[in-house]
N, C-alpha and C positions, 0 to 999 in steps of 0.2 A: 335365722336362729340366733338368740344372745342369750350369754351365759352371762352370772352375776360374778364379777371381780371382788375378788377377797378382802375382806371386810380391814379396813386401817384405820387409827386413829383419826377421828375427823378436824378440819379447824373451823372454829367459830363463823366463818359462812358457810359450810357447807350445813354444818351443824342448823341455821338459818333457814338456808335451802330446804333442810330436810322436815323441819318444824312446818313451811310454808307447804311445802307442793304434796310433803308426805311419802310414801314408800318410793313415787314414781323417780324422784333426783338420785336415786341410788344406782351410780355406773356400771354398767354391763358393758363388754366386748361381744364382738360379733363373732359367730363360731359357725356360720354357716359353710356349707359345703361347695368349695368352689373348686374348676378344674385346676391342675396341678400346670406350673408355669409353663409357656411355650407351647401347652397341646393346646388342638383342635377340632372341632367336628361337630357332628347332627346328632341330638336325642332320637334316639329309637323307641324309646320305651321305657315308663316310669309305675315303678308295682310300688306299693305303700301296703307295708306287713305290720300286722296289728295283733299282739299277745291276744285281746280278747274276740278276734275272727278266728282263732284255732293256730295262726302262723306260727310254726318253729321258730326261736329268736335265742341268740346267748342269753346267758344269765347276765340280770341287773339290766337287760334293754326291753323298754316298753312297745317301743312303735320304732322302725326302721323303714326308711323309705332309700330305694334303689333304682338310681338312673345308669342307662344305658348309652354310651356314645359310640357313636361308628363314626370310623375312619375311613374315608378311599383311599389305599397307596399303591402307586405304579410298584413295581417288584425292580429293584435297584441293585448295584455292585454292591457286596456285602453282606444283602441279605442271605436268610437258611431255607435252604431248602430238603426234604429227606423224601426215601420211598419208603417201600412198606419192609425193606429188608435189613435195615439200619444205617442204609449207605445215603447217610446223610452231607450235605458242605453247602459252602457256600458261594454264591454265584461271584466266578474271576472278572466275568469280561461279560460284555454286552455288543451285540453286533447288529448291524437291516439284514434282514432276510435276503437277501441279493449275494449278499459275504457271505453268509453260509453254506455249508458243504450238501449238496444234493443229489436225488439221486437220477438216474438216467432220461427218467421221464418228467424230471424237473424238479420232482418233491423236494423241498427245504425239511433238511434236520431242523427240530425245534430247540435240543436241547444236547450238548455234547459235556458227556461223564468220561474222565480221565480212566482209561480201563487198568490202572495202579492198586486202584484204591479194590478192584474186587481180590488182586494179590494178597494184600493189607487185612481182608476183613476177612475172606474166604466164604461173604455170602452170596453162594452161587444162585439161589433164587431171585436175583434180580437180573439174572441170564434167563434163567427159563420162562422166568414172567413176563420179561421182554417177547422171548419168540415165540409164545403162548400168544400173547397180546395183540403183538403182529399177525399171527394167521386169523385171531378172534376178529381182528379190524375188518379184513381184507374180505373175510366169509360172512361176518355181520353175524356171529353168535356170542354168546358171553358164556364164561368157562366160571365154576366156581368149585375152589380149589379148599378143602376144611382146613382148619389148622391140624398140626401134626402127620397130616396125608400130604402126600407127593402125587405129582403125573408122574406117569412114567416117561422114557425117553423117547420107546415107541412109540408112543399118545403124541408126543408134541411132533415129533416125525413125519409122523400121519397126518396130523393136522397142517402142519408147512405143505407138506406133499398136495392134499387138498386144495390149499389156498395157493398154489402153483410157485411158492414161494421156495426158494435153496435150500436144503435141508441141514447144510452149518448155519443157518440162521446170519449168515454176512452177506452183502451187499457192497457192491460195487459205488464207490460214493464221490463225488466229482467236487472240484476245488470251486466253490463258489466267485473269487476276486480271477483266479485264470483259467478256468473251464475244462483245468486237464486233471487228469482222472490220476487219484492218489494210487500211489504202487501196490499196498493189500487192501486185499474189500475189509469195511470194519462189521462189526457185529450192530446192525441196528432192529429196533423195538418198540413195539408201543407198551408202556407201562403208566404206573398212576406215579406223579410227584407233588408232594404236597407242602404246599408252601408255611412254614413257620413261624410261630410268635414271636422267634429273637430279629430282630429287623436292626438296621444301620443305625436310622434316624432315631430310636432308641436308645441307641448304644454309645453313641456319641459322647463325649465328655473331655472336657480340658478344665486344668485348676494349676491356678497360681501361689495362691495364700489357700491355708482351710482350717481346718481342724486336724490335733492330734489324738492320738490314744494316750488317755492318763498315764497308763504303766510303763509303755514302750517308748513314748514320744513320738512314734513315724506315725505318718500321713495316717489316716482313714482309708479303710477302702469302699468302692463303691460309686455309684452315679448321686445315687440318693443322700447319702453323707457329704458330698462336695470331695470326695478321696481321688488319692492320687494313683497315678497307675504302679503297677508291681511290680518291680525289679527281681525275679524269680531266678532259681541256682542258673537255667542254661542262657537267661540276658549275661548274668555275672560271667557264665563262661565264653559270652560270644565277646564280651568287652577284652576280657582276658586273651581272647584268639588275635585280637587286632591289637595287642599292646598298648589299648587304650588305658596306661593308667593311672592317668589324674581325674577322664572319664569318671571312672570309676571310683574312685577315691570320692569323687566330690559326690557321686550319685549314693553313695553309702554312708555319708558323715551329714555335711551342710542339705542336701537333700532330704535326708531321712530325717536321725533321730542324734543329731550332733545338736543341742540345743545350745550351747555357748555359743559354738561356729557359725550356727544361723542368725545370729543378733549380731557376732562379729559382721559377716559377711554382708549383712543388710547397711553394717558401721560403713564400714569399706567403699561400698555401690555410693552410697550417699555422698561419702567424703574424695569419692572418687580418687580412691589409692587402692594398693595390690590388697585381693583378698586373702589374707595369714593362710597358712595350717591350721588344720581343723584341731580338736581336744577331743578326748574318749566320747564315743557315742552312749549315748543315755542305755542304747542292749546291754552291751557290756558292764554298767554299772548292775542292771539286775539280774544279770549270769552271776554278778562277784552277788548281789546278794541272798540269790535262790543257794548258793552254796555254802554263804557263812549260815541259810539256817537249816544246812547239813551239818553245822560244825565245822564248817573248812573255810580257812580263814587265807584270802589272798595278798601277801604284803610282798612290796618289790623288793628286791634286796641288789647290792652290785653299784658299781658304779661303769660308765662307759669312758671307754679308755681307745685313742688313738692309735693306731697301729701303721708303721712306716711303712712303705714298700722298698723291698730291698733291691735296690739298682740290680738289673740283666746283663751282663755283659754280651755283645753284640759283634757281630762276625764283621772284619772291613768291609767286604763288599755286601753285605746287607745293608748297612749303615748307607752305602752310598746309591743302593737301587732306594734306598726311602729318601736318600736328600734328593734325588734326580724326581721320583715322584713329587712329592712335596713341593717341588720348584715348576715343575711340570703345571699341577692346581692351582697354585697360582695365579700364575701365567695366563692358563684359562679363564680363572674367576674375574681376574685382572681386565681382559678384555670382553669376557659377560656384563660386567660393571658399565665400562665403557659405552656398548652398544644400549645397554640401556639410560645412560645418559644422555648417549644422542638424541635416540626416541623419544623420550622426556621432552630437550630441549624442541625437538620437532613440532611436537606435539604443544606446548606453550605458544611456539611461535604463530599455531595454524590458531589456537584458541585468542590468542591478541588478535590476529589479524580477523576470528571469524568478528570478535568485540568491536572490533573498527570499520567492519563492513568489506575486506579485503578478501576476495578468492584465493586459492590456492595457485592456480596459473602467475596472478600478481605478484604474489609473495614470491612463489621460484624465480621472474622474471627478475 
């Protein structure tokens, strides 16, 4: 598919050109549809929809044709998976059926759900659908449950009872790597899990240099945009927990949307000297001007003024439990030093001697 490039003054060959060969020298770009970078896979199926066969199409499209690609993807850490009850996550760990927790007569768990999360959500239907499921497996019937209707408790009771199954619906379930039997039996089930669109390899993304927002200055977000990942209130609060705060300082100014700091700081790398203190972030300029067009006008005023500390007066023998300490670290640091001097030197001599062909036994000799 080629589209025709907009139309420029021409120069006198093209002009040439155009006289000779006629409409055909006039430059078109190629606009056909090609897969988006990185992916791969097999056509499945290719429909070609046509306004005058009857096809549905937007307005202003004549003919649309739609290709289909499949993918095979093993199911990996990271990917989503959910049941039918909202109790959706995604997969921690991956393990061989050997490691896995089994039950008496050998059976490998296929899938082990943190039982937190039914705490968290309080949707008990993925308990009952489990031990439903379970006796459905074992008796070889299938149960259909309408939406807004429930089984009863008796129903599913019955049903375990039937399929000779415990009637708490927990099972006794053995440590797969050392074959001894965990302290309480857990709750196990068969239910439906169904594996979802948000996938790893998808999700994936790293950016160095990109694109900014006209207004804000900071990064883009997104896979698609080339954006940067999000420094959200509780990263700021987890940075804040560990007294990271140049961390932070730098992730909020020369990271984001400090656009002076980032040309400094780019100055700096290149010239290979200390990167400055950053200058106001480009936010802040348009907090001050989303407010002057409240009418409120932010000007500093003040100046910054030095303030002394006023000497402590200090008890004699305080005074002398801190020069004893004091003298104490020293002393210590003094012979930390030391010992790592030797090491150093140690270690030089073994690297000479490894350069010279010398063993260690020759050197100590």
């Amino acid at each position: 598919k080629i589209a025709p490039k907009g139309e420029t003054e021409l120069t006198a060959e093209e002009r040439l050109l155009r006289a000779i060969f006629g409409e055909k020298a006039r430059e078109v770009r190629d606009t056909s549809l090609r897969m988006p970078h990185g992916e791969q896979g097999v056509i499945i199926s290719i429909r070609i929809l046509n306004r005058d066969d009857g096809d549905e199409l937007d307005a202003g499209v004549i003919k649309q044709i739609k290709v289909k690609v499949a993918q095979l993807r093993k199911i990996t850490v990271g990917d989503k998976v959910a049941g039918r009850h909202g109790n959706k996550g995604v997969i921690s760990k991956i393990v061989s059926q050997a490691d896995m927790p089994h039950m008496a007569d050998g059976t490998p768990v296929d899938i082990i759900i943190s039982p937190l999360s039914v705490l968290a959500r309080m949707n008990l239907g993925q308990l009952l659908e489990a031990q439903l499921g379970f006796a459905g497996s074992k008796l070889g019937k299938r149960y259909s449950v309408p939406v807004f209707e429930s089984v009863s408790e008796a129903k599913i009771a019955a049903a375990l009872k039937e399929a000779n199954l415990p009637v708490t619906g927990k099972i006794q379930l053995y440590d797969g790597r050392s074959g001894e039997a965990f302290e309480e039996e857990t709750a196990v089930g068969v239910t439906y899990i169904i594996k979802l669109n948000h996938m790893v390899e998808d999700k994936t993304h790293a950016r160095s240099i990109g694109p900014y927002s006209l207004v804000t200055q900071q990064p883009l977000g997104g896979k698609a945009q080339m954006g940067g990942q999000r420094l959200g209130e509780m990263e700021v609060w987890a940075l804040e927990a560990h007294k990271a705060a140049y961390t932070l300082q730098e992730m909020l100014t020369i990271k984001s949307d400090d656009v002076v700091g980032r040309s400094k700081a780019f100055e700096s790398i290149v010239k290979g000297e200390t990167i400055s203190m950053s200058s106001v972030p480009e936010s802040f300029k348009v907090l001050m001007k989303e407010l002057n067009s409240l009418g409120l006008a932010i000007v500093p005023t003040g100046s910054v003024e030095v303030v002394e500390e006023e000497a402590v007066s200090i008890k004699p023998e305080v005074a002398a439990e801190i020069t004893e300490a004091t003298a104490m670290s020293e002393e210590l640091q003094a012979a930390t030093f030391e010992d790592e001097e030797e090491s150093e030197e140690t270690e030089e001599v073994s690297e000479e001697a490894a350069e010279a062909g010398v063993t260690n036994e020759e050197v100590n000799q």
